[in-house]
DSSP file (Angstrom, degrees, kcal/mol; ACC not computed):
  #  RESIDUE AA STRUCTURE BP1 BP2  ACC     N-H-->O    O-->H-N    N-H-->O    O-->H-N    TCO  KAPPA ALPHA  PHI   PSI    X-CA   Y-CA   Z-CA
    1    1 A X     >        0   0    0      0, 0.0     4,-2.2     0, 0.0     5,-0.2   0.000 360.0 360.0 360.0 -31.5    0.0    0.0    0.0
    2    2 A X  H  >  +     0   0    0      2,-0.2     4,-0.9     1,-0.2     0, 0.0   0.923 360.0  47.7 -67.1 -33.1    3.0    2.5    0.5
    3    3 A X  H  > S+     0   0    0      1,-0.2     4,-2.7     2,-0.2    -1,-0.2   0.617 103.4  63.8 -67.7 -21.6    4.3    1.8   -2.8
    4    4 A X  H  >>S+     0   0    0      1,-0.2     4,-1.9     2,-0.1     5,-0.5   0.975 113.4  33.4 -65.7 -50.5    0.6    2.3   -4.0
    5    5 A X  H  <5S+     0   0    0     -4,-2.2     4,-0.3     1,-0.2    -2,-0.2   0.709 114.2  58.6 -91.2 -12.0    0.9    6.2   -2.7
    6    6 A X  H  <5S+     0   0    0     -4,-0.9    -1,-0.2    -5,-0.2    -3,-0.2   0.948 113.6  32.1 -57.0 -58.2    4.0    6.6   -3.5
    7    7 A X  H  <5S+     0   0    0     -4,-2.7    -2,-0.2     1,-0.1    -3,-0.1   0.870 137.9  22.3 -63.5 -38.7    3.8    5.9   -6.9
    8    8 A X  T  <5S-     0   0    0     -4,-1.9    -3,-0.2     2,-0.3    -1,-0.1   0.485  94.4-127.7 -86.4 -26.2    0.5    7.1   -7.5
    9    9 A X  S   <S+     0   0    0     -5,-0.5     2,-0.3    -4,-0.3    -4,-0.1  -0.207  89.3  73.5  75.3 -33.1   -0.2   10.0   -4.2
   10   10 A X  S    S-     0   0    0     -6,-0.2     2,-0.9    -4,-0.0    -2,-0.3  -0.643  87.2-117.7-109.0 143.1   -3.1    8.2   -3.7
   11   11 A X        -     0   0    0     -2,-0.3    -9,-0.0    -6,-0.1    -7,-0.0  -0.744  28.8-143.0-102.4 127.2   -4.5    4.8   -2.4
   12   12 A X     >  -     0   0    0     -2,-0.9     4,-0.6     1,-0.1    -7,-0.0   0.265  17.5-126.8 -42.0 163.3   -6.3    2.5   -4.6
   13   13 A X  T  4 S+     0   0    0      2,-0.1    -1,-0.1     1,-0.1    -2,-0.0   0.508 110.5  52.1-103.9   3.2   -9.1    0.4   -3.8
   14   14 A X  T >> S+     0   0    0      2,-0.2     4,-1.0     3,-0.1     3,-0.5   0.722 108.4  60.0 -85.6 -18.3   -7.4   -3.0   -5.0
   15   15 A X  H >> S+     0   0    0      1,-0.3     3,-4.3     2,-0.2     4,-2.6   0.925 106.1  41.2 -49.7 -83.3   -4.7   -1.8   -2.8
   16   16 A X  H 3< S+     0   0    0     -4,-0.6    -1,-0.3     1,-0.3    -2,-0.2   0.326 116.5  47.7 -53.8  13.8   -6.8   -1.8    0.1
   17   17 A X  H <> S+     0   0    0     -2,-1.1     4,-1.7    -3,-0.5    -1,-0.3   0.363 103.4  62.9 -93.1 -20.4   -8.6   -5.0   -0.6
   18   18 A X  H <X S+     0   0    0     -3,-4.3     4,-1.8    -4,-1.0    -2,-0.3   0.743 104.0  42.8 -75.9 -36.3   -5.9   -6.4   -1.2
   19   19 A X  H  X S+     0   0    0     -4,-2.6     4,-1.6     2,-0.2    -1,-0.1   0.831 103.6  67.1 -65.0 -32.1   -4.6   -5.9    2.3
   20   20 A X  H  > S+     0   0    0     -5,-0.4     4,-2.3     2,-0.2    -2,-0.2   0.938 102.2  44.0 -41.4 -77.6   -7.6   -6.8    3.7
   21   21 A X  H  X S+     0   0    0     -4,-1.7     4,-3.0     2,-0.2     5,-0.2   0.926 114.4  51.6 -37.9 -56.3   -7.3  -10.5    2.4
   22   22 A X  H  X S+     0   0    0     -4,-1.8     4,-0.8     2,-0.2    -2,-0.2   0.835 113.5  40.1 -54.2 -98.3   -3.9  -10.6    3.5
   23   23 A X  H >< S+     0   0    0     -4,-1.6     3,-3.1     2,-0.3     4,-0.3   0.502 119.7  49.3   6.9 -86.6   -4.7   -9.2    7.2
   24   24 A X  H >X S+     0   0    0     -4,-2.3     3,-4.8     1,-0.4     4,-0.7   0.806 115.1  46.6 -20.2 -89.3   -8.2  -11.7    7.3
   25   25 A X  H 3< S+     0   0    0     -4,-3.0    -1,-0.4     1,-0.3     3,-0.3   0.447  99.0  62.8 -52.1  -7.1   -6.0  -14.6    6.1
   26   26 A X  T << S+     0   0    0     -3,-3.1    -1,-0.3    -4,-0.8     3,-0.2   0.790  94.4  74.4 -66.9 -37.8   -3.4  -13.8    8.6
   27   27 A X  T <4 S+     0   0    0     -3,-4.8     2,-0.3    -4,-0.3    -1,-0.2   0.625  77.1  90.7 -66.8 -41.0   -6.3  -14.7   10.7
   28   28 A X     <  -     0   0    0     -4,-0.7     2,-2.6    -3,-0.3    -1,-0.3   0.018  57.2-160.0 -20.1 -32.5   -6.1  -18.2   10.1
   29   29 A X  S    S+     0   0    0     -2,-0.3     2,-1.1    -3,-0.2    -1,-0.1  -0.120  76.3  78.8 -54.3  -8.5   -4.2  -20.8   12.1
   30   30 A X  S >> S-     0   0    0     -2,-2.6     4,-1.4     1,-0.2     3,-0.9  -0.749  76.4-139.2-103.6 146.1   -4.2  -23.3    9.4
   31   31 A X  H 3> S+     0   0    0     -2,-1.1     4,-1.9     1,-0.3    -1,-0.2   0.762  90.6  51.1 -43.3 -42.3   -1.5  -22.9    6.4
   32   32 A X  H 34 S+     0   0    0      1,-0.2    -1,-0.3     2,-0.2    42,-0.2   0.731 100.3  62.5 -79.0 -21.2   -3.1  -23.7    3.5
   33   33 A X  H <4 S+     0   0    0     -3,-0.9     4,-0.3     2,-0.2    -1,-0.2   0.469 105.1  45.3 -68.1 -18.1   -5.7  -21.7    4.1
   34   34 A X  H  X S+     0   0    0     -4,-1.4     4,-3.4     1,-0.2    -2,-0.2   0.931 109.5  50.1 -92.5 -54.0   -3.6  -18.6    4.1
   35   35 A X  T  < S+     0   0    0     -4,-1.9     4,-0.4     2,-0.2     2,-0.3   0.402 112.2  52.2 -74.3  20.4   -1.6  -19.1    1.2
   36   36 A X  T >4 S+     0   0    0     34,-0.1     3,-1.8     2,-0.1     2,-0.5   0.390 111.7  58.1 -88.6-108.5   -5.1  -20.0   -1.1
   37   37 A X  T 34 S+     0   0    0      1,-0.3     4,-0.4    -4,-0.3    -2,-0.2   0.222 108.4  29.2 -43.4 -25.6   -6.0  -17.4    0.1
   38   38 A X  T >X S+     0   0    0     -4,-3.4     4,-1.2    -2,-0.5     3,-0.7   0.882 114.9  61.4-105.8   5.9   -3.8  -15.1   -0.8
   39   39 A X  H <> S+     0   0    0     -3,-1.8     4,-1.8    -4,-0.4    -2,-0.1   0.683 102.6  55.8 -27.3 -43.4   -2.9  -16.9   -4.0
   40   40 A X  H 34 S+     0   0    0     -4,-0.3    -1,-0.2     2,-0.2    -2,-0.1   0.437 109.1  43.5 -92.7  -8.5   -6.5  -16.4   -4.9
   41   41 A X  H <> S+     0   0    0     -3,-0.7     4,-1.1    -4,-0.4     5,-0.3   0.575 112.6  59.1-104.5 -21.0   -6.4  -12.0   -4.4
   42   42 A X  H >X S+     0   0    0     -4,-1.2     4,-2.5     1,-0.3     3,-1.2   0.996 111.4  35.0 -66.1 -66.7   -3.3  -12.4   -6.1
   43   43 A X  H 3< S+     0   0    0     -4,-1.8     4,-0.4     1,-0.3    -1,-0.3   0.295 119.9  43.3 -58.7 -11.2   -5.1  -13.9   -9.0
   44   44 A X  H 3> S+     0   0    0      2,-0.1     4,-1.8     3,-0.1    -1,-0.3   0.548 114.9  54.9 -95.0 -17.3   -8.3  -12.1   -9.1
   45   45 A X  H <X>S+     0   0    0     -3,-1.2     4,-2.1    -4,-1.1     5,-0.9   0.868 112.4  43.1 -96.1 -38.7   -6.3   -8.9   -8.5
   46   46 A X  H  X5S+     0   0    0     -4,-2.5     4,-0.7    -5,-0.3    -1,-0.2   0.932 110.5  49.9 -76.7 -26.4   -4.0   -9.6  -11.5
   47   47 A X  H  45S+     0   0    0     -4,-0.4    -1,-0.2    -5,-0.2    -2,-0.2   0.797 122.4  41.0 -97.2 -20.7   -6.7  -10.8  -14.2
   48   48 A X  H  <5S+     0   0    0     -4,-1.8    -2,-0.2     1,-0.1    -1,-0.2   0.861 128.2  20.6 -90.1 -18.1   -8.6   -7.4  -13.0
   49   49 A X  H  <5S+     0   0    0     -4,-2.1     2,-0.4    -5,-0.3    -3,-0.2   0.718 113.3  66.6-111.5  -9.6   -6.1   -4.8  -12.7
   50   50 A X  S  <<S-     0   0    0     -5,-0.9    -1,-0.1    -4,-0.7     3,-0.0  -0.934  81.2-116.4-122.3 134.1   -3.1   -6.0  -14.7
   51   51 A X        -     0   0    0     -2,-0.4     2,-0.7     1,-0.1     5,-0.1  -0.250  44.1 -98.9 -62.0 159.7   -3.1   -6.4  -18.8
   52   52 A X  S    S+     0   0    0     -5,-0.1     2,-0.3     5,-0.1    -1,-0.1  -0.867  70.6 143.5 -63.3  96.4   -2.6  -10.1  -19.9
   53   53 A X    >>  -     0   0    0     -2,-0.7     3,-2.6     1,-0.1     4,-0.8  -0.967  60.0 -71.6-154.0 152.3    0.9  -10.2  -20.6
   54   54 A X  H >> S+     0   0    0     -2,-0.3     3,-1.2     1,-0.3     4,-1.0   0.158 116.8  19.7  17.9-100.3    4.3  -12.3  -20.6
   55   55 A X  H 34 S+     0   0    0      1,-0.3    -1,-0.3     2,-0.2    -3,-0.0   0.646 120.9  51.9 -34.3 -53.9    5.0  -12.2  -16.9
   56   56 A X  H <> S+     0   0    0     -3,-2.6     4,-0.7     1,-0.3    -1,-0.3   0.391 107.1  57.2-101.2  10.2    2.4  -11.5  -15.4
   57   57 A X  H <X S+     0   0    0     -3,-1.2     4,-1.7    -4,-0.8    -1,-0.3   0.606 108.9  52.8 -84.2 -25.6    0.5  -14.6  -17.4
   58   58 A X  H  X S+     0   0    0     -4,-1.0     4,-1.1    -5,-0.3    -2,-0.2   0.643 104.1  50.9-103.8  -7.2    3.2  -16.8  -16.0
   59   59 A X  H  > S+     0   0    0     -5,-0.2     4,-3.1     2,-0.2     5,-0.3   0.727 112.7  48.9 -98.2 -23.3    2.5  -15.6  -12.4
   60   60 A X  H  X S+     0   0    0     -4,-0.7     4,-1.6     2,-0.2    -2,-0.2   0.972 105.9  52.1 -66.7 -42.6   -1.5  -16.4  -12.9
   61   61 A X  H >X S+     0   0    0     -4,-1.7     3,-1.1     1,-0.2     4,-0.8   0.987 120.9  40.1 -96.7 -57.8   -0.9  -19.9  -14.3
   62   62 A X  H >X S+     0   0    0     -4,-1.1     4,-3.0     1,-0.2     3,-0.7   0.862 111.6  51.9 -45.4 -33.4    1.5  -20.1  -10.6
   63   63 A X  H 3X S+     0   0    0     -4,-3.1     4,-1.1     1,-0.2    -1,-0.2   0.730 110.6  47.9 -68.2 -25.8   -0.8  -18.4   -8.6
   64   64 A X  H << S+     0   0    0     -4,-1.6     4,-0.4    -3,-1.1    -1,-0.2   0.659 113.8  51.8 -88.3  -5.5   -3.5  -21.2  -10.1
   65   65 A X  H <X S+     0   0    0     -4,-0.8     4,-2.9    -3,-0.7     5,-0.2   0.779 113.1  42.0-101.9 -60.8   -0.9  -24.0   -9.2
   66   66 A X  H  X S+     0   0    0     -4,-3.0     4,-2.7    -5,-0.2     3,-0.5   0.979 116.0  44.5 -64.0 -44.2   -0.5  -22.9   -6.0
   67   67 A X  H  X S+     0   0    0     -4,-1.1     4,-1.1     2,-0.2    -1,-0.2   0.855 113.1  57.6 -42.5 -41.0   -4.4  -22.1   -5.1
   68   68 A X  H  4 S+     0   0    0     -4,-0.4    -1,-0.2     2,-0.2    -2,-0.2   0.829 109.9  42.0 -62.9 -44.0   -4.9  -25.4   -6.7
   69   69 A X  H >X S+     0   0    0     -4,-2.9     3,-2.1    -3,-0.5     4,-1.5   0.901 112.6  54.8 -63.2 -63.0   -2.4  -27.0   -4.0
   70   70 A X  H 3X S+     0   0    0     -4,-2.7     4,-2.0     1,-0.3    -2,-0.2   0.741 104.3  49.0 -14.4 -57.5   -3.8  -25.1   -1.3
   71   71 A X  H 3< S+     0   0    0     -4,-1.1     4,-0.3    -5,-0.4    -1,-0.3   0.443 113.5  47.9 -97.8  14.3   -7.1  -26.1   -1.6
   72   72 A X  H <> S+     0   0    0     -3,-2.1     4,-1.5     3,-0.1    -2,-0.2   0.640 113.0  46.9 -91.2 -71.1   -6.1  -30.2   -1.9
   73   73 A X  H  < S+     0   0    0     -4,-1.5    -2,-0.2     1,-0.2    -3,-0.2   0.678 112.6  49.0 -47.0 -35.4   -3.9  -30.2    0.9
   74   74 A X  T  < S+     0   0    0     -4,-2.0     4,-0.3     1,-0.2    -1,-0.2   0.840 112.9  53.1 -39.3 -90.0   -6.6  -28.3    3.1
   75   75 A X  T >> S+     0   0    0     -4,-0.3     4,-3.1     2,-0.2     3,-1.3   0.574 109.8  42.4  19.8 -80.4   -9.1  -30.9    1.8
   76   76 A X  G >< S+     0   0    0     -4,-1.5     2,-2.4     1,-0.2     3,-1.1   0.033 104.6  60.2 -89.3-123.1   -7.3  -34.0    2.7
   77   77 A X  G 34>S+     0   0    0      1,-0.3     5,-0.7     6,-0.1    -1,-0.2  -0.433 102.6  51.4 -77.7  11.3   -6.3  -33.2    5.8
   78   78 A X  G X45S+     0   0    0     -2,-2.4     3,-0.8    -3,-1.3    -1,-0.3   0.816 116.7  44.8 -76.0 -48.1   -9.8  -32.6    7.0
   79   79 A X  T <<5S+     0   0    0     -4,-3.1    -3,-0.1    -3,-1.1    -1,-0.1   0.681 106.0  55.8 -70.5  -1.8  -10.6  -36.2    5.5
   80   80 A X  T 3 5S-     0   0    0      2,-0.3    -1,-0.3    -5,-0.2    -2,-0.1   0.807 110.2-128.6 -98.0 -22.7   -7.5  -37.9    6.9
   81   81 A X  T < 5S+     0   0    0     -3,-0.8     2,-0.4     1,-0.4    -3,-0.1   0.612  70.7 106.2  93.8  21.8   -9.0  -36.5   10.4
   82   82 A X      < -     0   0    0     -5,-0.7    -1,-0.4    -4,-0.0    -2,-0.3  -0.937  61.9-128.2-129.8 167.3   -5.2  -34.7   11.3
   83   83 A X              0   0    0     -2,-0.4    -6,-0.1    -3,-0.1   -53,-0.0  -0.375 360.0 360.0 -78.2 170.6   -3.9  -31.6   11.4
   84   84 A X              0   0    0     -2,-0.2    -1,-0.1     0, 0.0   -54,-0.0   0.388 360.0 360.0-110.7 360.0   -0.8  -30.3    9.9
C-alpha cells in the first residue's frame, strides 16, 4: 500500500482489498488456508487490474498451481482427520 501512494499520491481500492485478504487470512491458524488465500487475491487482483501479458501470465498460471495446491492439501487433511 505505501508503494501504492508513493507511486500514484493516492490509495487504490485493489490496494486496500488487497490488504484486507492478507490481514483476514493472517487470521487463520491453518496454512493452507492462508496461502489459497492469498494466491486467490493475487489472481483475481491480476486478471482485473493487470493487462494479460508475458510475466504476469506466467505468475497467474503459478498463482492457479499454488491455489490449486492449497485447496487439496486443506481438503485431505480434514478427511484424513489430522492436522498439519
Amino acid at each position: 500500500m505505501v508503494l501504492d501512494v508513493v507511486r500514484t499520491g493516492r490509495i487504490s481500492v485493489g490496494s486496500v482489498l488487497l490488504w484486507l485478504v492478507v490481514a483476514l487470512a493472517a487470521l487463520t491458524p491453518v496454512a493452507e488456508v492462508r496461502v489459497g488465500v492469498r494466491a486467490g487475491a493475487d489472481l483475481v487482483a491480476r486478471l482485473l487490474f493487470l493487462p494479460p501479458r508475458g510475466w504476469s501470465m506466467a505468475v497467474v498460471l503459478i498463482d492457479v498451481v499454488v491455489l490449486a495446491r492449497a485447496w487439496y492439501s486443506a481438503g485431505r487433511a480434514r478427511r484424513d482427520g489430522g492436522t498439519r
